[in-house]
GUKOL-144805 format. One record per residue (C-alpha): residue number from 1; residue in one letter; y, z negated, x. Coordinates in steps of 0.05 Angstrom, whole numbers. Layout:
BEGIN
     i   aa       py       pz       px
   NUM    A        Y        Z        X
...
***
This chain:
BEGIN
     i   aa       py       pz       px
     1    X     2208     -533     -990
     2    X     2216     -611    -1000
     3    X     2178     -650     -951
     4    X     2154     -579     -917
     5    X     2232     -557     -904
     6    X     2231     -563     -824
     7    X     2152     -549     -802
     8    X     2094     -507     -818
     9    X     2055     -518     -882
    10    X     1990     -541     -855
    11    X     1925     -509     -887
    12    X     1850     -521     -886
    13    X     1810     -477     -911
    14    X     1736     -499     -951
    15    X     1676     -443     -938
    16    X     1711     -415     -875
    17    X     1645     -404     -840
    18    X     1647     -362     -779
    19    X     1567     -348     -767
    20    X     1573     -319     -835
    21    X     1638     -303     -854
    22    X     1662     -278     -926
    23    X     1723     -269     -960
    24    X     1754     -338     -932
    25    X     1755     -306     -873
    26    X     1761     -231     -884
    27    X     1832     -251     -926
    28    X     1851     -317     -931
    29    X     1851     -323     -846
    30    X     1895     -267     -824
    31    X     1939     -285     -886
    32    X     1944     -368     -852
    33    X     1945     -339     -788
    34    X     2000     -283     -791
    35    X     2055     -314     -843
    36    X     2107     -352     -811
    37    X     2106     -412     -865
    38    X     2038     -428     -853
    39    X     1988     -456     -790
    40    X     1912     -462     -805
    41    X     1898     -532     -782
    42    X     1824     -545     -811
    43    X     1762     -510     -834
    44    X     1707     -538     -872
    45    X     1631     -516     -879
    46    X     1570     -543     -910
    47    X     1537     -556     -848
    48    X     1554     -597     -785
    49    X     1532     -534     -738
    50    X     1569     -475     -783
    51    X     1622     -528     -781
    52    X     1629     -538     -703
    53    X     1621     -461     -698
    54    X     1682     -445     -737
    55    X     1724     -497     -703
    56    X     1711     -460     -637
    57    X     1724     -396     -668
    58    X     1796     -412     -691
    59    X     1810     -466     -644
    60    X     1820     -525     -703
    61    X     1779     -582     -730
    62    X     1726     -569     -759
    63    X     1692     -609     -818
    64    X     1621     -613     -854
    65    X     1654     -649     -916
    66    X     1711     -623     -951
    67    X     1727     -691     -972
    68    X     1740     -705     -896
    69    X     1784     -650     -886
    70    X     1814     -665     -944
    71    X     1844     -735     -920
    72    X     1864     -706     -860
    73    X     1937     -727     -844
    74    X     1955     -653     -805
    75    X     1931     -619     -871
    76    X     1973     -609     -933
    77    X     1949     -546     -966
    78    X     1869     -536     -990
    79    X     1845     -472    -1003
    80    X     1776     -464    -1035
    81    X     1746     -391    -1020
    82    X     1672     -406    -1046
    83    X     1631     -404    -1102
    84    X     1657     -414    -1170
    85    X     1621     -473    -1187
    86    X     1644     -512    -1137
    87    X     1720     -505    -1151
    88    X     1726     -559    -1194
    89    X     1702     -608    -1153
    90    X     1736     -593    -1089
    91    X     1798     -580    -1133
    92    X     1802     -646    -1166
    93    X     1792     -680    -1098
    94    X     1841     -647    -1071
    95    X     1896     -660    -1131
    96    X     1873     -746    -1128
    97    X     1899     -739    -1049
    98    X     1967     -705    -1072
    99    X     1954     -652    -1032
   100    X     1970     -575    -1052
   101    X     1916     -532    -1070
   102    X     1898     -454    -1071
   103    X     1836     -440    -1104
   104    X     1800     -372    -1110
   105    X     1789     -345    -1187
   106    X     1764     -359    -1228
   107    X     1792     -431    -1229
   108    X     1726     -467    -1263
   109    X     1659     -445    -1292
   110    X     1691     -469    -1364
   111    X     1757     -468    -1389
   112    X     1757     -541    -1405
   113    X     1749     -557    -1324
   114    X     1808     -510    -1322
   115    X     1836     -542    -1360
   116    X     1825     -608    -1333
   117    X     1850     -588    -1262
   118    X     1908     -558    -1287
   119    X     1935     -629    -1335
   120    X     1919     -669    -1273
   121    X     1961     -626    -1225
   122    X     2012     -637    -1265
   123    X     2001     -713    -1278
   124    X     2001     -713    -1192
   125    X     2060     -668    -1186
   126    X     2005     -626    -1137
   127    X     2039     -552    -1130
   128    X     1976     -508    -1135
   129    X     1966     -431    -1135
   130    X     1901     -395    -1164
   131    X     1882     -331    -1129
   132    X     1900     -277    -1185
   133    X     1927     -230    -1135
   134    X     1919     -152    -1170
   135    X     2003     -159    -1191
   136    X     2023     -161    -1109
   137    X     1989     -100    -1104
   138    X     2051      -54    -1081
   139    X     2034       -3    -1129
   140    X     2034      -53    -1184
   141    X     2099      -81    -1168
   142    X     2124      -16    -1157
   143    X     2094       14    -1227
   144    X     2122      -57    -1257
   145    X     2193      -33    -1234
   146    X     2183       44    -1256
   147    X     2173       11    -1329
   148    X     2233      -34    -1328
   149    X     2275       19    -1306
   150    X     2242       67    -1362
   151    X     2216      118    -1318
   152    X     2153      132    -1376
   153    X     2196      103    -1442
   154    X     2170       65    -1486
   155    X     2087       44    -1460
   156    X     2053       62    -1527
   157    X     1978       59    -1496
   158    X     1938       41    -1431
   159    X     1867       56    -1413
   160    X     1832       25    -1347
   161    X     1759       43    -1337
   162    X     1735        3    -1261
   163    X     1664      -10    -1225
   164    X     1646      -72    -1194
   165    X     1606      -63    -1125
   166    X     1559     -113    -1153
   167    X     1529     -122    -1227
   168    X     1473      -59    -1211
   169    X     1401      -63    -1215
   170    X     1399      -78    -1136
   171    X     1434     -135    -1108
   172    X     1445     -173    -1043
   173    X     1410     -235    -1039
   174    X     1493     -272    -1034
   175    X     1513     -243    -1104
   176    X     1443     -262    -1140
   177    X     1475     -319    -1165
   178    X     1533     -277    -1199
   179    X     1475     -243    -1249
   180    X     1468     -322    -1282
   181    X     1525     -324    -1338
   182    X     1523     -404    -1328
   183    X     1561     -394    -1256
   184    X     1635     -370    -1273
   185    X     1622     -305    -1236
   186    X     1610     -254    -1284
   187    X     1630     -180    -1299
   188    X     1680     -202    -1345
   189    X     1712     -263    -1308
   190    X     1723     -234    -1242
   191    X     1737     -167    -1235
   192    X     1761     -150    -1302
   193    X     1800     -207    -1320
   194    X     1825     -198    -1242
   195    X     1846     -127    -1274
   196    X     1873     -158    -1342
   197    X     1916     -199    -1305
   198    X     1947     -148    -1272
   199    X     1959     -103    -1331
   200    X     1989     -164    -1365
   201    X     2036     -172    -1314
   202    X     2060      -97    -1318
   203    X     2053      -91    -1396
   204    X     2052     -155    -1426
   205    X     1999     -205    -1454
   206    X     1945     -183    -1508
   207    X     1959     -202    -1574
   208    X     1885     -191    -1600
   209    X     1826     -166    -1569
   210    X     1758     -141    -1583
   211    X     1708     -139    -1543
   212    X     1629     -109    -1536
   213    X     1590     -126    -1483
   214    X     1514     -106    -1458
   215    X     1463     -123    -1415
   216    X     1432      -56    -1387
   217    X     1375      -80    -1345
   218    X     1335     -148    -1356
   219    X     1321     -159    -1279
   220    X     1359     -146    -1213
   221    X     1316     -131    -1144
   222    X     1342     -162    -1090
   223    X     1351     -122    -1025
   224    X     1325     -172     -975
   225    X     1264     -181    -1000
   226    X     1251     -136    -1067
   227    X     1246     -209    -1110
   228    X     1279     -211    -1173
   229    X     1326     -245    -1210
   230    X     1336     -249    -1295
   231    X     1403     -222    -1320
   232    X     1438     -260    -1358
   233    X     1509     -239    -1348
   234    X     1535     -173    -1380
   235    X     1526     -105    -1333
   236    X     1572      -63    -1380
   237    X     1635      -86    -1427
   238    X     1693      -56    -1459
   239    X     1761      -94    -1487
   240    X     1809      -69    -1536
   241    X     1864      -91    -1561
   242    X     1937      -93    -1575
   243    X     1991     -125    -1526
   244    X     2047     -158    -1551
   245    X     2098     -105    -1541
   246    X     2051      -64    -1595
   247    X     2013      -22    -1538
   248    X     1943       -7    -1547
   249    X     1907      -18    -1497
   250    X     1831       -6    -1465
   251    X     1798      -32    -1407
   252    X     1720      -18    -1391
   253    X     1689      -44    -1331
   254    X     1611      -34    -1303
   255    X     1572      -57    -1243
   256    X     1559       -8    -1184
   257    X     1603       40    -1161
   258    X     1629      112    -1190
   259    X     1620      184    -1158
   260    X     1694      197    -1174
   261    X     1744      146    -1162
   262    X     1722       74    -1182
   263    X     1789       52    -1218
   264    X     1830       98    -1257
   265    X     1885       56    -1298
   266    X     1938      114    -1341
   267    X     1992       82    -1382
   268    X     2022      130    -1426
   269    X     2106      123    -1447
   270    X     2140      164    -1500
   271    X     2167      208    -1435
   272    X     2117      193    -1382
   273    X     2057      170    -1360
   274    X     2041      137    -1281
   275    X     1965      130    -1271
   276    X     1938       77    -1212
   277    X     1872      101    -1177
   278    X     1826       58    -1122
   279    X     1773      108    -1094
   280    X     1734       60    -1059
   281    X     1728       -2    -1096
   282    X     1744      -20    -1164
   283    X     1760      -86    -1155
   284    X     1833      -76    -1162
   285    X     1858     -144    -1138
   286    X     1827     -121    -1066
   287    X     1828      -53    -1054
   288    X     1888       -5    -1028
   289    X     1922       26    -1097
   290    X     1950       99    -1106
   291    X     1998      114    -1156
   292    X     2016      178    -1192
   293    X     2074      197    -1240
   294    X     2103      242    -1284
   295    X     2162      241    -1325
   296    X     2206      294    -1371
   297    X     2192      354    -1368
   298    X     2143      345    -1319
   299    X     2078      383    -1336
   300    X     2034      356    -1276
   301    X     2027      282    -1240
   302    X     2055      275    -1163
   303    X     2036      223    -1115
   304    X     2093      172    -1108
   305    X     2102      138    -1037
   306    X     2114       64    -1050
   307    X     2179       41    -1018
   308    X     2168        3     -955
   309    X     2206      -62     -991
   310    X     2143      -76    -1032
   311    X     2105      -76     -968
   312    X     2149     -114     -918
   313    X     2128     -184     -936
   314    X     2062     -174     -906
   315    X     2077     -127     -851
   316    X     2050     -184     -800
   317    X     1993     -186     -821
   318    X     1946     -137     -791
   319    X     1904      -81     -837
   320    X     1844     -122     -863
   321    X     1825     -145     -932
   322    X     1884     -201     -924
   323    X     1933     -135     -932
   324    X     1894      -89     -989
   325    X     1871     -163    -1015
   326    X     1943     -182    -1029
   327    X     1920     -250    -1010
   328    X     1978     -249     -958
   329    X     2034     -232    -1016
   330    X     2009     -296    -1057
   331    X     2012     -346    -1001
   332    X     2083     -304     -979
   333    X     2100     -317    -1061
   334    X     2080     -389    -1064
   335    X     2127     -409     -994
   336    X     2182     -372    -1023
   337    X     2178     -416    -1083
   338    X     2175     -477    -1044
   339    X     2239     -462    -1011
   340    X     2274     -440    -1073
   341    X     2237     -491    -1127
   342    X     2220     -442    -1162
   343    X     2155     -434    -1204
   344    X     2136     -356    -1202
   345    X     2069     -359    -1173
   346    X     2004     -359    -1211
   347    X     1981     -433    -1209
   348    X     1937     -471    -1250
   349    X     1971     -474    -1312
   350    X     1968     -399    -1313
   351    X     1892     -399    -1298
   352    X     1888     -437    -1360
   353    X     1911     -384    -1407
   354    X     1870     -329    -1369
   355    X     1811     -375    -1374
   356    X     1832     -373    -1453
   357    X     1838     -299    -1452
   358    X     1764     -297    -1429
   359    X     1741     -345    -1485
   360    X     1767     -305    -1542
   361    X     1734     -237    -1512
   362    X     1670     -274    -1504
   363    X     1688     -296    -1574
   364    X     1700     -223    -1594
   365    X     1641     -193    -1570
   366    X     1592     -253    -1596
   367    X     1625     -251    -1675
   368    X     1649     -170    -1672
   369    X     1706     -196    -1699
   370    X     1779     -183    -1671
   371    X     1804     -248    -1643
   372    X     1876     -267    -1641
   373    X     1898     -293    -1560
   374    X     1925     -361    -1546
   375    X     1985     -344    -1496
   376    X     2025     -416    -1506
   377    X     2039     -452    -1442
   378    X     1979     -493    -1435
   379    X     2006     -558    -1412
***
């Protein structure tokens, strides 16, 4: 763990407001507080008073400027849980002090400020870690392992079909902003490519894709005060396309929620097939997963309990959104690799190509013509 071998690896965390707390806090909190590699030191706010607030709260310092937190000695790990377009700016401060940084997907508004953060971590030598956290779902991992071992065969297709929560005609004044295509938060890059990124990681990358997307309703109302706000940013989309191991695959995502479950994900093997629901939430990097198999001459799919190794790593940390988030399993991930130099954690580099992925089925749906995927290592 280099310079972190003997002590605690000492966090502060940007939009950890206590008076009106949101995922920083739901997830990235109990994760900080309840993992033995890390101590929160620091939380910043926007405002002096939010700020002061949530340094009583959690018993740390407390800062109004990230910046200031930023330089502070007893911090050496930044983790930015707000809105997308502020990443970049809060990221690339963060990389010019050397220090590590966590940032919440997606990594920029644009692929090029991706981009950018990404070519000067590496300039800085900065370790960073991008919240793409759907493959430490147990389930995942555990389906990942089923399909090594060959429990379905060869996967010759995969179909996902999610909601969102958000993306309906009625929104909470907080997620307003998310129906404005220009501010990185969109159907298509959060919770789907959230979803694509853990079906890559089971299945393998796309080789093409295609892509149709749709705007259902030209206005949202929002719920505090029935004002409106234009939609710009798709309600609706579907992807196709064909993974590099020759699977087809489909993955259609809409806002709201479902009557039935809100995430059904079936891959299909020449002698089985394991299917992943969420009944709750369709966000599938923060919502408990099921998973169901059936191979042979198996006529029928069973509920498989997920062994209590995939789980273990986390068993600290108490049941909130930091658990069925799998935040805890990436910052668990990213220690691990500190200690054993390895590299196995998404970081920025790997934001990069998802950031690419998202380009070329924007791409896809703007031409209607199948676009081929970048997946080279970006830097």
């Amino acid at each position: 763990m280099s310079n972190q071998q003997n002590k605690k690896i000492g966090v502060g965390v940007v939009g950890a407001s206590s008076a009106n707390p949101g995922w920083a806090v739901f997830a990235h909190l109990p994760a900080i507080q309840n993992l033995p590699d890390y101590e929160l030191r620091a939380v910043s706010t926007s405002r002096r008073d939010s700020a002061d607030a949530a340094a009583k709260e959690y018993g740390v310092a407390g800062y109004d400027n990230y910046n200031d937190m930023i330089n502070d000695p007893n911090v050496d790990l930044i983790v930015i849980a707000t809105n997308v377009d502020t990443h970049y700016n809060i990221a690339l401060a963060t990389i010019e002090a050397g220090k590590m940084v966590f940032s919440e997907w997606p990594l920029g508004v644009t692929t090029g400020e991706a981009y950018e953060l990404a070519t000067r971590a590496k300039a800085k030598g900065v370790r960073t870690m991008v919240g793409m956290q759907a493959r430490y779902s147990p389930a995942i991992q555990y389906a990942y392992d089923l399909i090594k071992e060959g429990y379905i065969g060869e996967v010759m297709s995969t179909t996902m079909n999610g909601t969102s929560l958000i993306w309906g005609p009625v929104t909470p004044r907080k997620f307003a902003y998310t129906y404005d295509v220009t501010k990185g938060a969109t159907l298509l890059s959060s919770p789907t490519l959230h979803a694509i990124d853990g079906l890559n990681y089971v299945l393998g990358d796309f080789d093409d894709v295609a892509a149709k997307f749709a705007i259902r309703f030209q206005e949202a109302k929002v719920l505090e005060d029935e004002s409106t706000v234009k939609v710009t940013a798709p309600t609706h989309l579907a992807v196709t396309g064909t993974l590099t191991g020759g699977a087809l695959a489909t993955v259609v995502y809409r806002g709201e929620t479902s009557r039935d479950v809100d995430l059904r994900w079936e891959i299909n093997g020449s002698k089985g097939q394991l299917v992943i629901i969420a009944e709750n939430n369709g966000n599938i990097q923060n919502t408990p997963l099921k998973l169901f198999g059936g191979t042979g001459e198996q006529t029928s799919l069973s509920e498989m309990e997920v062994p209590s190794r995939y789980t273990d790593i986390v068993k600290d940390i108490p049941e909130s959104p930091a658990k069925f988030g799998n935040v805890g399993y990436v910052y668990a991930s990213f220690a691990k690799d500190l200690r054993e130099g390895t590299t196995l954690t998404p970081d920025f580099a790997h934001a990069v190509k998802r950031h690419r992925l998202a380009d070329a089925i924007a791409k896809a749906n703007e031409t209607g013509v199948t676009q081929k995927v970048d997946n080279s290592n970006p830097l």
